[in-house]
N, C-alpha and C positions, 0 to 999 in steps of 0.2 A: 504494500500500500504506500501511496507517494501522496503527502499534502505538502498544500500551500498555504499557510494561513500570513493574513495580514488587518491589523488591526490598525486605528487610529480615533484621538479622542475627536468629537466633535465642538466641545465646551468645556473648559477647565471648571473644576470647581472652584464656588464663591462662597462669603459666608451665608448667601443667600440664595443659591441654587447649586444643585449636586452637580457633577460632572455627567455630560453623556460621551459614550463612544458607540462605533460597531464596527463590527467583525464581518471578515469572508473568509471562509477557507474551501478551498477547493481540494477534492480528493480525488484521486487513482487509482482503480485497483483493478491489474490487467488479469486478474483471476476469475471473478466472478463472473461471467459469461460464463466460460467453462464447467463452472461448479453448479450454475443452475441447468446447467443442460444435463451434466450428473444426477442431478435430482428430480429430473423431470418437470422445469419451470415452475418449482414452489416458491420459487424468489420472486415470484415476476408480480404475487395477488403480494408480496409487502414492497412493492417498488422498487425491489432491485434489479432491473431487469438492464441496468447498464454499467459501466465502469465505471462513469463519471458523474461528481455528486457535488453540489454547490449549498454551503451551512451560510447561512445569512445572519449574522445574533446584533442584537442592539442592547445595551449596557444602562442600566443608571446607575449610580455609586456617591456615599456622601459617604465624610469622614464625621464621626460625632470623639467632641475631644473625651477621654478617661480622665478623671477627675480623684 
């Protein structure tokens, strides 16, 4: 399996708004073709019916100070 992932924030955090970011990673995996043909295309009813797969995430995050 071969990823790519790349992240970046969109807004730093403030005292007054949390940071957001998002993410993409993109994934490879020159097997699974093979393996669901092995299996008689039970991969194919959970979506895996290709090698290549794109994760999309969007993030929020605030820091609360420890006191």
């Amino acid at each position: 399996m071969h990823n790519l992932h790349y992240k970046t924030v969109l807004a730093h955090e403030t005292a007054k708004r949390p940071a957001f970011a998002i993410t993409a990673e993109l994934k490879y995996n020159e097997t699974i073709d093979e393996q669901n043909k092995n299996i008689c295309h039970a991969l194919d009813a959970l979506g895996l019916d290709d090698n290549l797969g794109i994760d999309i995430n969007f993030s929020v995050s605030n820091t609360k100070p420890v006191y």
